[in-house]
TORKETOR-396488 format. One record per residue: x, y, z of N, C-alpha, C, O in turn; residue number from 0; residue in three letters. Coordinates in steps of 0.1 Angstrom, whole numbers, plus 5000, padded with zeros to 4 digits. Layout:
REM residues N
(pt (X,Y,Z),(X,Y,Z),(X,Y,Z),(X,Y,Z),NUM,ala)
...
//
This chain:
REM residues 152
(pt (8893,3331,5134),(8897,3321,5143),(8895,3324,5158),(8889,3317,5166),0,unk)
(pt (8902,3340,5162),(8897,3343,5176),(8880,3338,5180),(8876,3331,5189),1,unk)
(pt (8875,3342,5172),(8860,3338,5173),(8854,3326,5177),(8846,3324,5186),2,unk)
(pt (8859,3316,5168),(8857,3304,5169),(8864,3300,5187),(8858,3297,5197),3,unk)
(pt (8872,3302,5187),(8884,3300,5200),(8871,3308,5211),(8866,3302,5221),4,unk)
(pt (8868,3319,5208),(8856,3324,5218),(8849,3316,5222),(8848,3314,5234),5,unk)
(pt (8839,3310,5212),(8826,3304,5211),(8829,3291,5218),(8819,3284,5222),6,unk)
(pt (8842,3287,5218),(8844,3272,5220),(8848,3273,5237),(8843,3265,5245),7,unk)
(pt (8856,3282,5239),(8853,3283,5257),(8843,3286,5261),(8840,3280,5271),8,unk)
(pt (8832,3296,5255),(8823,3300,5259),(8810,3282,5264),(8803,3280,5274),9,unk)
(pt (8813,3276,5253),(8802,3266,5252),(8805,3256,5261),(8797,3250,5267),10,unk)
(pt (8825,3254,5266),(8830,3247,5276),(8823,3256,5291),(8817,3249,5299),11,unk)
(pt (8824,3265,5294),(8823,3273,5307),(8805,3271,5308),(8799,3269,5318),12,unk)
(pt (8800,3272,5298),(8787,3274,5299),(8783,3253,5307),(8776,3250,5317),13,unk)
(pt (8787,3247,5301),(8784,3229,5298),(8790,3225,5315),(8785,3217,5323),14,unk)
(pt (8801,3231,5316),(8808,3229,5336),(8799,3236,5343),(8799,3232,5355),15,unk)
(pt (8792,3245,5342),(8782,3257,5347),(8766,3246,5354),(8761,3244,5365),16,unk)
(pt (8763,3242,5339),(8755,3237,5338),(8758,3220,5350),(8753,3218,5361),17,unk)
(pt (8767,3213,5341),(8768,3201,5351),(8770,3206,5367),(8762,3199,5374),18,unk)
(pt (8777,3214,5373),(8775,3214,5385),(8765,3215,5390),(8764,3210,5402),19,unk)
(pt (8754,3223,5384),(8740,3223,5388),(8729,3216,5383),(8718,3220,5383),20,unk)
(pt (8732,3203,5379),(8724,3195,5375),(8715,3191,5380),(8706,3185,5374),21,unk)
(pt (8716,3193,5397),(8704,3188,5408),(8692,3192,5410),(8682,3187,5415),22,unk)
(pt (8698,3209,5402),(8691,3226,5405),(8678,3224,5397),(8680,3222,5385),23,unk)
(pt (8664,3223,5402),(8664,3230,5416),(8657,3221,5430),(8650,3225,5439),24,unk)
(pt (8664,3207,5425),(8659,3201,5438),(8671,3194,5441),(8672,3183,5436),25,unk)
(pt (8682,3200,5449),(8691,3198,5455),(8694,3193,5467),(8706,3190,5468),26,unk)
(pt (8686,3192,5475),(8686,3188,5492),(8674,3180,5487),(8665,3181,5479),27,unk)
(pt (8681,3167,5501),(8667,3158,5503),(8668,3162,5519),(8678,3164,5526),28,unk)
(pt (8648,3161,5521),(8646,3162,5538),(8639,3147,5540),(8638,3137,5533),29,unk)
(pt (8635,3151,5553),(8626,3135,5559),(8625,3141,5571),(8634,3147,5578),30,unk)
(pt (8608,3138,5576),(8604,3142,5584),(8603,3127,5590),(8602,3116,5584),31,unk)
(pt (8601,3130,5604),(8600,3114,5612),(8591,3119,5625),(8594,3130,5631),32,unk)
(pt (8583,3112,5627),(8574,3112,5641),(8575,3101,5649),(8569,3091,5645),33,unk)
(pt (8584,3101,5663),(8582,3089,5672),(8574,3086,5679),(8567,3095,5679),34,unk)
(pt (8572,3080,5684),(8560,3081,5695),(8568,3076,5709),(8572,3064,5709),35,unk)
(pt (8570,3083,5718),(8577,3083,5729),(8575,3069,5739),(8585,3063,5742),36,unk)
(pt (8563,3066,5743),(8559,3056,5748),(8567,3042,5741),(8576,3035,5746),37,unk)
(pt (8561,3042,5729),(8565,3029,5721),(8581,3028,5716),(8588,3018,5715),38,unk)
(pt (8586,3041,5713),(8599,3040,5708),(8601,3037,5691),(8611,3036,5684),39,unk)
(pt (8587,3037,5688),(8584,3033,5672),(8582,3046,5663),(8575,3055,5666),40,unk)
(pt (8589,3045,5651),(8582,3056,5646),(8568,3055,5639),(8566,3045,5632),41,unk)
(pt (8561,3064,5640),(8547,3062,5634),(8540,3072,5622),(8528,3073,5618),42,unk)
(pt (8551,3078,5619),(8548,3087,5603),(8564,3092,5598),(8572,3098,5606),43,unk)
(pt (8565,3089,5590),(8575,3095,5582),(8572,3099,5564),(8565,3092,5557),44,unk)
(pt (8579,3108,5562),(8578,3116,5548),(8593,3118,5546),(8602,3122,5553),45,unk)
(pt (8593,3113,5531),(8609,3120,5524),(8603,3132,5516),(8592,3136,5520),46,unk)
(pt (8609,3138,5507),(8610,3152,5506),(8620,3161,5498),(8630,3161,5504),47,unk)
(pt (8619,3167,5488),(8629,3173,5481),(8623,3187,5481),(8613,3188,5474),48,unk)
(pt (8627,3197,5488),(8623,3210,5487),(8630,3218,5476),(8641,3217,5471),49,unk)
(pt (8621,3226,5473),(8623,3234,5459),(8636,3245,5467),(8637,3249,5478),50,unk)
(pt (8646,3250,5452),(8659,3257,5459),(8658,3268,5450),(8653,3268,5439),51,unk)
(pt (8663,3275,5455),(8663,3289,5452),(8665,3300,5461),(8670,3298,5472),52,unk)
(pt (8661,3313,5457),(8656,3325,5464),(8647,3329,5472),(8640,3338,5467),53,unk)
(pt (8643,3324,5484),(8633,3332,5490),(8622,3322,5485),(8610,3325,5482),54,unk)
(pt (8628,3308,5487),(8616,3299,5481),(8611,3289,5493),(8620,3285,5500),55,unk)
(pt (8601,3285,5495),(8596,3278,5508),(8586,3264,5503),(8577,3264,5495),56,unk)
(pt (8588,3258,5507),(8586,3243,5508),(8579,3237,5521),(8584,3237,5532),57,unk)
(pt (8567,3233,5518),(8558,3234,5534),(8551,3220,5528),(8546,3217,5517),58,unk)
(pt (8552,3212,5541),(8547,3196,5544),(8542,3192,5551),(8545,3195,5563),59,unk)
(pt (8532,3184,5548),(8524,3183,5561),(8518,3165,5565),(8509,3160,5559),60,unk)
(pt (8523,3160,5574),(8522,3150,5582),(8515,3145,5589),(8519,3145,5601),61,unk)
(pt (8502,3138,5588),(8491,3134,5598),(8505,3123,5610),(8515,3118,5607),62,unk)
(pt (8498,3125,5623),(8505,3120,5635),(8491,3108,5632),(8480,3113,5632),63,unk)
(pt (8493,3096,5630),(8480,3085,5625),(8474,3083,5645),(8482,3084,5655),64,unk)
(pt (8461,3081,5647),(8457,3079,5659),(8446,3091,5671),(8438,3091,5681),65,unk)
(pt (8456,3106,5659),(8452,3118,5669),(8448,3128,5654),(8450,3126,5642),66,unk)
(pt (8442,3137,5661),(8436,3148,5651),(8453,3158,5649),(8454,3168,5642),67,unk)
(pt (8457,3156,5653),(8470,3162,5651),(8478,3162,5637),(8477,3152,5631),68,unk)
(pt (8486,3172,5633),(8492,3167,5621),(8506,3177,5626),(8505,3186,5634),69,unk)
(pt (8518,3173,5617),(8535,3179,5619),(8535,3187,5606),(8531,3181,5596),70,unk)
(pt (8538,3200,5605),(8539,3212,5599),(8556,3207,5596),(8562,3202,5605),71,unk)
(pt (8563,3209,5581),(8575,3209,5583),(8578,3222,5571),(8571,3224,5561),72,unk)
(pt (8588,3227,5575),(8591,3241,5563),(8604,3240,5563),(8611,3238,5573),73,unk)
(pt (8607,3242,5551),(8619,3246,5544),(8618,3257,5540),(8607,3260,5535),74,unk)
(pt (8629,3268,5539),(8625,3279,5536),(8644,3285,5533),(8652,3287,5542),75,unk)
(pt (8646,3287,5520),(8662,3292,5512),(8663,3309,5512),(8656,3315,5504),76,unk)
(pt (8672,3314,5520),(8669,3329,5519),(8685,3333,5519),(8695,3325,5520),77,unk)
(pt (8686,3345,5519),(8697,3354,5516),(8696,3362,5525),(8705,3370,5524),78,unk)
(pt (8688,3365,5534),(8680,3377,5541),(8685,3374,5557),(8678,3380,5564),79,unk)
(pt (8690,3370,5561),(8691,3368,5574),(8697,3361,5582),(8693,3362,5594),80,unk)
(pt (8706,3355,5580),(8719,3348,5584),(8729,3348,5575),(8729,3342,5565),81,unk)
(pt (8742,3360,5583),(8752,3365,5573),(8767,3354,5582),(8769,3352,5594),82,unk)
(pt (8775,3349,5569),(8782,3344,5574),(8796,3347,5573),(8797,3358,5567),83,unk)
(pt (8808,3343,5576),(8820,3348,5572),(8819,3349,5555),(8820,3360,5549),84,unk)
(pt (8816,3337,5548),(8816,3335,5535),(8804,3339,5526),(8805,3338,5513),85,unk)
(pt (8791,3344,5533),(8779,3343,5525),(8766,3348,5531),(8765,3346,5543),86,unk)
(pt (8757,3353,5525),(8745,3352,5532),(8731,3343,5529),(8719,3344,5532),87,unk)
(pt (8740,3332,5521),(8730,3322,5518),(8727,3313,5530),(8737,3308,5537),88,unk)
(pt (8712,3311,5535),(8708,3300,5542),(8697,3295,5541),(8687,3300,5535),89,unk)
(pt (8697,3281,5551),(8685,3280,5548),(8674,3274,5564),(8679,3266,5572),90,unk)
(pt (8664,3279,5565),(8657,3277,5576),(8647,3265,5577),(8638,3264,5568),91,unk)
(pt (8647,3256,5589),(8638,3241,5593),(8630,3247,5602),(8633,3255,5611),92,unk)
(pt (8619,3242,5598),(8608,3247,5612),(8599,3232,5611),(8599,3224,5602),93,unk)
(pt (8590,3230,5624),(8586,3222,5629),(8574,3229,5634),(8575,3240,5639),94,unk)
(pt (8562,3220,5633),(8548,3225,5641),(8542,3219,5641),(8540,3212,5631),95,unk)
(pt (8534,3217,5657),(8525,3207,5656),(8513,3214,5654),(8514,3225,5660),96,unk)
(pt (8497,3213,5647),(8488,3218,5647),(8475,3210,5644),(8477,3199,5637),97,unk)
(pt (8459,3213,5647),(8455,3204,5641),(8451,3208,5632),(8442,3200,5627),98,unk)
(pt (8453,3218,5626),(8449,3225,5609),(8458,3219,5599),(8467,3211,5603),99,unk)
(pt (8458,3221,5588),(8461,3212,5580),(8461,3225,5567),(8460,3224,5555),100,unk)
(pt (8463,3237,5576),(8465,3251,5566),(8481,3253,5562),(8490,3247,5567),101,unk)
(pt (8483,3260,5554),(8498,3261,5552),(8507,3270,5558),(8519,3269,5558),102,unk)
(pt (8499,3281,5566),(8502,3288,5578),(8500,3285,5592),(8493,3292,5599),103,unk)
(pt (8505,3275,5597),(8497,3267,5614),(8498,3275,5622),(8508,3282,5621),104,unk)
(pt (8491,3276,5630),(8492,3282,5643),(8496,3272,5653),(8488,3268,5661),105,unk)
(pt (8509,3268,5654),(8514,3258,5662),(8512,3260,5675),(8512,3272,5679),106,unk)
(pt (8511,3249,5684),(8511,3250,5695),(8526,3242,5702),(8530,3248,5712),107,unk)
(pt (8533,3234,5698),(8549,3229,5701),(8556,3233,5686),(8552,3229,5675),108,unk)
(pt (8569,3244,5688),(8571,3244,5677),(8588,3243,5678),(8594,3243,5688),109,unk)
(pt (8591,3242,5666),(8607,3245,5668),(8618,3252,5656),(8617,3246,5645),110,unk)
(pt (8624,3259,5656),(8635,3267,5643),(8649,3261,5647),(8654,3257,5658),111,unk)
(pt (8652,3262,5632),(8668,3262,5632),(8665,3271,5620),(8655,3275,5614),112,unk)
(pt (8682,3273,5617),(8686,3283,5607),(8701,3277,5603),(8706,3277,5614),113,unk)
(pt (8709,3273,5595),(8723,3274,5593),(8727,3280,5576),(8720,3281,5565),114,unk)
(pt (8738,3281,5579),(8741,3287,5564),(8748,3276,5552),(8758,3269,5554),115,unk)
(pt (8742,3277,5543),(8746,3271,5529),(8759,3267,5526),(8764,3256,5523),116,unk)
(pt (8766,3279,5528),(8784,3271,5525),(8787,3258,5532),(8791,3258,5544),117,unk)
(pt (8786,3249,5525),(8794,3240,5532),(8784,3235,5536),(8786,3231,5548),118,unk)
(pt (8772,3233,5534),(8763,3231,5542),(8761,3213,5538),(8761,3208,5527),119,unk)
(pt (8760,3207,5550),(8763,3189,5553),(8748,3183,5555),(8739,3181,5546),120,unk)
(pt (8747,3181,5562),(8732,3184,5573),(8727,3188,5581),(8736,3188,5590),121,unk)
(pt (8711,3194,5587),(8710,3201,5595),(8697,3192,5601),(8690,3183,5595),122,unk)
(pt (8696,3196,5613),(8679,3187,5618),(8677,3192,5631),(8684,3194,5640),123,unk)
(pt (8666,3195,5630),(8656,3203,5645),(8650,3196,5649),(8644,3190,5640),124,unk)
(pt (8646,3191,5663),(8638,3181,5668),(8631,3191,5678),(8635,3201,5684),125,unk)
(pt (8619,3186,5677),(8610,3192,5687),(8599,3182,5691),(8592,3176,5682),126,unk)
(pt (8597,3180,5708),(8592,3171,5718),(8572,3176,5714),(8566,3186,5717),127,unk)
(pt (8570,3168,5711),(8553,3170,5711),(8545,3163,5716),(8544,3151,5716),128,unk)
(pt (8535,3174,5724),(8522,3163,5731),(8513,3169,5725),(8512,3181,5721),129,unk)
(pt (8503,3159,5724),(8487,3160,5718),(8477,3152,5731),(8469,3143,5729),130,unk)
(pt (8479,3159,5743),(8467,3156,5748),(8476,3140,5762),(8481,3141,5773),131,unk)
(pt (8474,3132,5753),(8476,3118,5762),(8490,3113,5761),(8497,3107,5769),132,unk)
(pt (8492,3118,5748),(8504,3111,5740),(8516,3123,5736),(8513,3135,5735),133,unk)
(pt (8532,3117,5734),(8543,3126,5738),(8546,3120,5719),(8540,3113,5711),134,unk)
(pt (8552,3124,5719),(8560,3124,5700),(8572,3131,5701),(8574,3141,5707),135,unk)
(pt (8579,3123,5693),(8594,3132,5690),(8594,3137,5673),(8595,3129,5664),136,unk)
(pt (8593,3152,5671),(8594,3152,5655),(8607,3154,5649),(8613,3163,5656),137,unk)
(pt (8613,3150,5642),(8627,3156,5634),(8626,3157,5623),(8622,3147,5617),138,unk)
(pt (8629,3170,5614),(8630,3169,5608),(8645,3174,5599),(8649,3184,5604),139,unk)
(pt (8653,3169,5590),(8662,3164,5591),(8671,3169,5576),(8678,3159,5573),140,unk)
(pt (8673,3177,5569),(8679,3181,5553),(8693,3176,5552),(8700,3174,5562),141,unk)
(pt (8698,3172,5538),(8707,3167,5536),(8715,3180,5521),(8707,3186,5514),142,unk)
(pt (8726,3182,5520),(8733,3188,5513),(8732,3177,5498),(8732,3164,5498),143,unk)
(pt (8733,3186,5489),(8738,3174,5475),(8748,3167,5474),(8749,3162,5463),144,unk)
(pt (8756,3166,5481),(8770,3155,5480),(8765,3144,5490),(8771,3133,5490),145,unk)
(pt (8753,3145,5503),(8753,3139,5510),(8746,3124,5508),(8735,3123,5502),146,unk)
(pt (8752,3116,5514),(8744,3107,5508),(8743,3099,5525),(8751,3102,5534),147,unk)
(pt (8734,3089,5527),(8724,3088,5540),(8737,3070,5539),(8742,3064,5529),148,unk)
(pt (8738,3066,5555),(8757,3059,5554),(8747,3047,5555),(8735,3048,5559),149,unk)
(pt (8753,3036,5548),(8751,3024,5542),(8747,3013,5562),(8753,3013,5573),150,unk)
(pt (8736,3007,5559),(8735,3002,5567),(8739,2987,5570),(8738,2982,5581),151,unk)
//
């Protein structure tokens, strides 16, 4: 009978384990946006579900439509480098503008953030880009799994 009584929390603890991570392993949604300064319009945008984990990176890439230019966006989940009261889980947004279209850019406007996972809501990095004639605003923008984008 103990046994049974075992097997039967065990299959409960394992089944709540599992439902809380049901998202796992695409748990954040991102969205990259390109404005174009002059116009006030935006003129590329990408949604986005980056892969979650350990030490795992998620890299996107965004033609700016008009210019040889394209928006680098990275996601990147680490343990390694932002320790917090509660954790050293985080996760890092970077932004680049480049005209390669490689997965390592050699950016010429770029931008980081970093925040940590507990509790983590939303985070978004903006960085001001010119290509020459023309100015762009890029953001890009992660959402936590409880978050949901407010009703317009």
């Amino acid at each position: 009978m103990k046994v049974l009584a075992i097997i039967v929390v065990m299959f409960f603890a394992v089944t709540a384990t599992a439902q809380d991570n049901s998202c796992f392993p695409y748990c954040y949604s991102c969205r990259v946006m390109v404005i174009d300064v002059k116009s006030k319009g935006m003129v590329a945008e990408l949604h986005f579900k980056p892969l979650t984990g350990e030490e795992e990176l998620t890299h996107k890439v965004v033609k700016i439509p008009g210019t040889s230019f394209n928006v680098h966006a990275t996601v990147f989940f680490t343990d390694e480098s932002l320790v917090s009261n509660v954790g050293y889980d985080s996760i890092k947004l970077a932004l680049t503008l480049a005209r390669n279209t490689a997965r390592e850019p050699t950016g010429m406007n770029n931008a980081l953030a970093e925040v940590t996972l507990y509790n983590f809501d939303t985070a978004r990095v903006i960085a001001p880009m010119h290509t020459g004639k023309r100015s762009f605003l890029s953001m890009l923008e992660c959402r936590g799994p409880e978050v949901k984008e407010a009703e317009k």
